[in-house]
C-alpha positions as a Markdown table, in Angstrom:
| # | Residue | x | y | z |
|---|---|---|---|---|
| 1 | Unk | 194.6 | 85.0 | 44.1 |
| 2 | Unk | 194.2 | 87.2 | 41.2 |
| 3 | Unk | 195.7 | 90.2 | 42.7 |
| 4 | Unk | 198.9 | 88.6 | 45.1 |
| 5 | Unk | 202.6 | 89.6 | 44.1 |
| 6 | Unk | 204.5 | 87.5 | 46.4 |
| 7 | Unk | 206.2 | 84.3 | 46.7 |
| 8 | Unk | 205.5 | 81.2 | 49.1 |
| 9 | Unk | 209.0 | 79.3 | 48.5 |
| 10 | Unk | 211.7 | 78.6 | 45.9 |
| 11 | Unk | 212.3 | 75.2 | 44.2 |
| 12 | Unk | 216.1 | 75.0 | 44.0 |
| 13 | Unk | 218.0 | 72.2 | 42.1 |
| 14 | Unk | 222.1 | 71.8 | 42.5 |
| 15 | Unk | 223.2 | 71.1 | 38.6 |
| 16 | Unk | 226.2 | 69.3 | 39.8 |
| 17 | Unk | 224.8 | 66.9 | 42.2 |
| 18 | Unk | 221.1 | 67.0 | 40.8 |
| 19 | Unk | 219.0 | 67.5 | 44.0 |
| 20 | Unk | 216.4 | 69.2 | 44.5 |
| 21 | Unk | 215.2 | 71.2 | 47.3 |
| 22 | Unk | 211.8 | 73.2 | 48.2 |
| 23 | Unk | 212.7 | 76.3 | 50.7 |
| 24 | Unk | 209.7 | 77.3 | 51.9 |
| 25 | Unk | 210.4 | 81.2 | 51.8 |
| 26 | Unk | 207.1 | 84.0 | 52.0 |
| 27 | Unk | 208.0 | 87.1 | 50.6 |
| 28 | Unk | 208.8 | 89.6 | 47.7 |
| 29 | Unk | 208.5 | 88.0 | 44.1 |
| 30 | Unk | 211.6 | 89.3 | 41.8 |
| 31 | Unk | 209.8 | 92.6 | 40.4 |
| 32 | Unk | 208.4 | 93.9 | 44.2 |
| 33 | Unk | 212.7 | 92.8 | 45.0 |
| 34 | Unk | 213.3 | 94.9 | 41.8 |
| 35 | Unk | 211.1 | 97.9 | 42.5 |
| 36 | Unk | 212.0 | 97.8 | 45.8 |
| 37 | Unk | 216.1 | 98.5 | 44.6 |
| 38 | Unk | 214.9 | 101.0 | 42.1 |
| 39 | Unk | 213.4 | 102.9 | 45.4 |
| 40 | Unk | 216.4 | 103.2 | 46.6 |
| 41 | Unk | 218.3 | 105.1 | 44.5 |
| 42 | Unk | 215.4 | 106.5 | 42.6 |
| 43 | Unk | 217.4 | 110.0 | 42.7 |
| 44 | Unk | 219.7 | 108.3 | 40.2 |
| 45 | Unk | 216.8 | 107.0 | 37.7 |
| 46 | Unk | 219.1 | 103.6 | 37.5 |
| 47 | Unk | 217.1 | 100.8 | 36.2 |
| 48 | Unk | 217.6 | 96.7 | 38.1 |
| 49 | Unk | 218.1 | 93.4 | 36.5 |
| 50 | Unk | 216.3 | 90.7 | 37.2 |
| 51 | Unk | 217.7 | 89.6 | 40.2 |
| 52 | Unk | 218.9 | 86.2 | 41.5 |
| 53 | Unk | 218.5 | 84.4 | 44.7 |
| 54 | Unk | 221.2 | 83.8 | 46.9 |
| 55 | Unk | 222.2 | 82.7 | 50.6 |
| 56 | Unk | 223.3 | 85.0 | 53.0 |
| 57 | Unk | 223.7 | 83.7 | 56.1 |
| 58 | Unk | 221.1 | 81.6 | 56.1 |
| 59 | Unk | 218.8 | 84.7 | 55.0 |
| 60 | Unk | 217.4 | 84.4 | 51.2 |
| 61 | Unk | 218.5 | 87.0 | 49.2 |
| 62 | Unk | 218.2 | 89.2 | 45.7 |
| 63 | Unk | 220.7 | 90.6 | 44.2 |
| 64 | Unk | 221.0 | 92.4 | 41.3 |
| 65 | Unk | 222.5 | 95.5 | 39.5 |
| 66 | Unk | 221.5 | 98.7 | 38.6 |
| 67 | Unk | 222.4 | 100.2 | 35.2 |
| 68 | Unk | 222.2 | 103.6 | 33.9 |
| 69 | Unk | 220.0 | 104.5 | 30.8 |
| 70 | Unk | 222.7 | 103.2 | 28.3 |
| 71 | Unk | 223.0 | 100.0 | 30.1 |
| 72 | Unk | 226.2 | 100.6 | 31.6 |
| 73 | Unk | 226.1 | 98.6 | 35.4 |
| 74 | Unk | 226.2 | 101.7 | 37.8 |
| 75 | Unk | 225.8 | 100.0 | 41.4 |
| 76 | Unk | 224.7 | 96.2 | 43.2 |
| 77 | Unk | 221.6 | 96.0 | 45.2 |
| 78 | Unk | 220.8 | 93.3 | 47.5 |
| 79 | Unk | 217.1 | 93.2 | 48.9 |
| 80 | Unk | 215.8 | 90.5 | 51.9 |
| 81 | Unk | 213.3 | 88.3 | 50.5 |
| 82 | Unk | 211.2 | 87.9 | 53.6 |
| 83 | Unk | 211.6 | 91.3 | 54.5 |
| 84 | Unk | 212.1 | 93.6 | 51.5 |
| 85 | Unk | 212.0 | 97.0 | 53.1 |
| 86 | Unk | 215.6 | 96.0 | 53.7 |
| 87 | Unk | 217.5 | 97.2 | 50.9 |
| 88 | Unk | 221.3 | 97.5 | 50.3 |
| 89 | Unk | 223.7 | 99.5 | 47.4 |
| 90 | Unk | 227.1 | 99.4 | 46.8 |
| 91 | Unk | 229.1 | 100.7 | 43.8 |
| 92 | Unk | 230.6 | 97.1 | 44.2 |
| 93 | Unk | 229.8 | 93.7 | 45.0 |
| 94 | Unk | 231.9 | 93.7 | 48.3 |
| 95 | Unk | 230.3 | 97.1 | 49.2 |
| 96 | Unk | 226.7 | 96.1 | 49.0 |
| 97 | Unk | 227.3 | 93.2 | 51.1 |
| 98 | Unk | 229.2 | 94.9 | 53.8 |
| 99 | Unk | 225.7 | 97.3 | 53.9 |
| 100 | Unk | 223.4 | 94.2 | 53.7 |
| 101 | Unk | 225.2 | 92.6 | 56.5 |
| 102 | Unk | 225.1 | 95.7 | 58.8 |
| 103 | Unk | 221.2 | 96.5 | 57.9 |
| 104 | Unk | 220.8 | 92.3 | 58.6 |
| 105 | Unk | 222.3 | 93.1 | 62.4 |
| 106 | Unk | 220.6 | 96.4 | 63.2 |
| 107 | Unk | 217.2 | 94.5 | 62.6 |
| 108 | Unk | 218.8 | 91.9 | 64.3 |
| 109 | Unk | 218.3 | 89.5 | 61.9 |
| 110 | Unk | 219.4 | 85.8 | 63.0 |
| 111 | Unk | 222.5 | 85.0 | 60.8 |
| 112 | Unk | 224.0 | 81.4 | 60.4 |
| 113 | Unk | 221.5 | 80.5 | 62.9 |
| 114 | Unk | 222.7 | 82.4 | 65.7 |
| 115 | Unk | 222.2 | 86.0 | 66.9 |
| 116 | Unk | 225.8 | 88.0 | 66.6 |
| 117 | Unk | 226.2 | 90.1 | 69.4 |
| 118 | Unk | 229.2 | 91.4 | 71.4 |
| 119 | Unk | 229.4 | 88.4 | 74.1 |
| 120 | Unk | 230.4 | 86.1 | 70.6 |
| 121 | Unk | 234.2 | 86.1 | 70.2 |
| 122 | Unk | 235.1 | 88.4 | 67.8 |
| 123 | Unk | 238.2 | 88.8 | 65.9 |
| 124 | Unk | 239.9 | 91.4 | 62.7 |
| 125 | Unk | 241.9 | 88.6 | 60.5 |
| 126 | Unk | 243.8 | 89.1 | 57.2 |
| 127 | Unk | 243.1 | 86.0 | 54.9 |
| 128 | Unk | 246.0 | 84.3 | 54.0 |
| 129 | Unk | 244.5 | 81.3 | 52.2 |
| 130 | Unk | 240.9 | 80.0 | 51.3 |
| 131 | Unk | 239.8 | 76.3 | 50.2 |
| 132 | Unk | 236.6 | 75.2 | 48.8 |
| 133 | Unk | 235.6 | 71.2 | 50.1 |
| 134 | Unk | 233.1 | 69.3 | 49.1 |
| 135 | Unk | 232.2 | 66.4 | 51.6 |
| 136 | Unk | 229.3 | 64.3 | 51.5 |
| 137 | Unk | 227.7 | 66.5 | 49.1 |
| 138 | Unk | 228.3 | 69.8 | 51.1 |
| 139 | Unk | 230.7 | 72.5 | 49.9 |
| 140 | Unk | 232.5 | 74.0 | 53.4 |
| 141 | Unk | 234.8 | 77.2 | 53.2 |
| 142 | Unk | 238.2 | 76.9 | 55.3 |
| 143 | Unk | 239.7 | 80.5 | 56.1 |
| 144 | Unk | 243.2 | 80.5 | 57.2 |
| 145 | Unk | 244.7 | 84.2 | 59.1 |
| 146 | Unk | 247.9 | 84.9 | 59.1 |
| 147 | Unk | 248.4 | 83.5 | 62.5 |
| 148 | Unk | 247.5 | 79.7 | 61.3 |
| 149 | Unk | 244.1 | 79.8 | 62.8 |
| 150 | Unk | 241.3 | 78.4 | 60.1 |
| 151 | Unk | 237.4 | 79.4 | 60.2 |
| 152 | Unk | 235.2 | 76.8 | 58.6 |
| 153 | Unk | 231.5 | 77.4 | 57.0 |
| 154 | Unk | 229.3 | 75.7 | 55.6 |
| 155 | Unk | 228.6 | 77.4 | 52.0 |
| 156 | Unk | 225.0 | 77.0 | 51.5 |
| 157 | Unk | 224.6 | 78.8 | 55.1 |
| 158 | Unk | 226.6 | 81.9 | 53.6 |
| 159 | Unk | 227.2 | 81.4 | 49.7 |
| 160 | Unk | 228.4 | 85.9 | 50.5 |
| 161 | Unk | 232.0 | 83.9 | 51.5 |
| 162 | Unk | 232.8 | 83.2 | 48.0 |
| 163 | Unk | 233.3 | 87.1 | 47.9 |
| 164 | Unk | 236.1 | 86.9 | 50.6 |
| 165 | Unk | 240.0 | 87.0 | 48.8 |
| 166 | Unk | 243.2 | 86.6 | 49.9 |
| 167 | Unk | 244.9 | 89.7 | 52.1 |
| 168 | Unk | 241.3 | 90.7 | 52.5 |
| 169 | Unk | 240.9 | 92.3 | 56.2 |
| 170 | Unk | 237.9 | 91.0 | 57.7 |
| 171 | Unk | 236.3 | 90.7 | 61.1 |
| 172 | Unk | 235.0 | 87.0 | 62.1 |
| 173 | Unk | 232.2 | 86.0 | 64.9 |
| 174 | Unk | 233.1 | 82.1 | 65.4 |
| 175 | Unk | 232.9 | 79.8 | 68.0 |
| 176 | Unk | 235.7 | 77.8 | 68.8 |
| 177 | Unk | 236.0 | 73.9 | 68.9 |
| 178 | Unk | 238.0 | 71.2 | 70.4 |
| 179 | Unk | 239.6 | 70.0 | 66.6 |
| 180 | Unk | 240.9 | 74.0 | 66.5 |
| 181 | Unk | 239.2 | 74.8 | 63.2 |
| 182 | Unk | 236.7 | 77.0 | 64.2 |
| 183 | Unk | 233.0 | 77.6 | 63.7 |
| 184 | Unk | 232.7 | 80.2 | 61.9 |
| 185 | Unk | 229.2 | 81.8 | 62.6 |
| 186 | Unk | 229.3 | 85.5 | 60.5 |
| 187 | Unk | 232.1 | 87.9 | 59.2 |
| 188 | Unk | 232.3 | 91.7 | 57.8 |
């Protein structure tokens, strides 16, 4: 007890609706998640932030930043709770999310509750609109391509969609449904 540096789960309240949720997690506390960052671009002698918890893809996440010795933000990191050997940087946000997704697949990670693999329909869309709905409590992300075809997701499975603009090019795994707005499952 004395000695152990990790965590057993994440208490999680929602300040607009007030709810409260346990996530029984295991894994790296915020200064192993730190180090861990640190390691990775130890060349650089950057220093991390504290990081903050987020949802990607269903997967728990840190992310932070890395700043230089005068404090200036140099680079994002995002390290895998459960699994903390898994360690992404980008000189941007969108950067170091594209790596964190890739490094999710080659450990074949499950993402949104599904493996992505190649027999999943796959498809490069440019975004031509994105709304934010709150139903029932839930926030759900609707991606429209320029061909009129919309992608929905459920935003606490993937909060990384909030990074996703307008004219971005992207390429979706979905699953398509009978209403035509489809499942959408992963992107990069």
């Amino acid at each position: 007890v004395n000695g152990d540096s990790s965590n057993i789960g994440f208490l999680l309240a929602n300040e607009r609706t007030g709810e409260s949720r346990y996530y029984t997690v295991s894994g790296a506390d915020e200064k192993s998640a730190m180090a861990a960052a640190e390691g990775e671009v130890q060349e650089k002698g950057y220093q991390a932030s504290f990081p903050s918890l987020i949802n990607i893809e269903g997967n728990p996440t840190y992310i932070m930043v890395l700043k230089d010795n005068a404090g200036l933000v140099k680079m994002y990191a995002m390290v895998n709770v459960e699994k903390y050997n898994i360690v992404a940087t980008g000189s941007t946000q969108k950067e170091a999310l594209s790596n964190y997704k890739k490094l999710l697949a080659e450990n074949e990670i499950i993402t949104g509750g599904q493996i992505v693999d190649d027999t999943m329909p796959k498809k490069e869309i440019t975004v031509t609109d994105i709304k934010y709905i709150t139903m029932d409590g839930e926030s759900y992300v609707y991606i429209t391509d320029k061909e009129g075809l919309v992608y929905k997701q459920n935003f606490s499975e993937n909060e990384s969609l909030i990074f996703i603009q307008v004219n971005d090019k992207i390429t979706v795994y979905y699953e398509e449904t009978e209403t035509g707005i489809n499942e959408l499952i992963s992107y990069q």
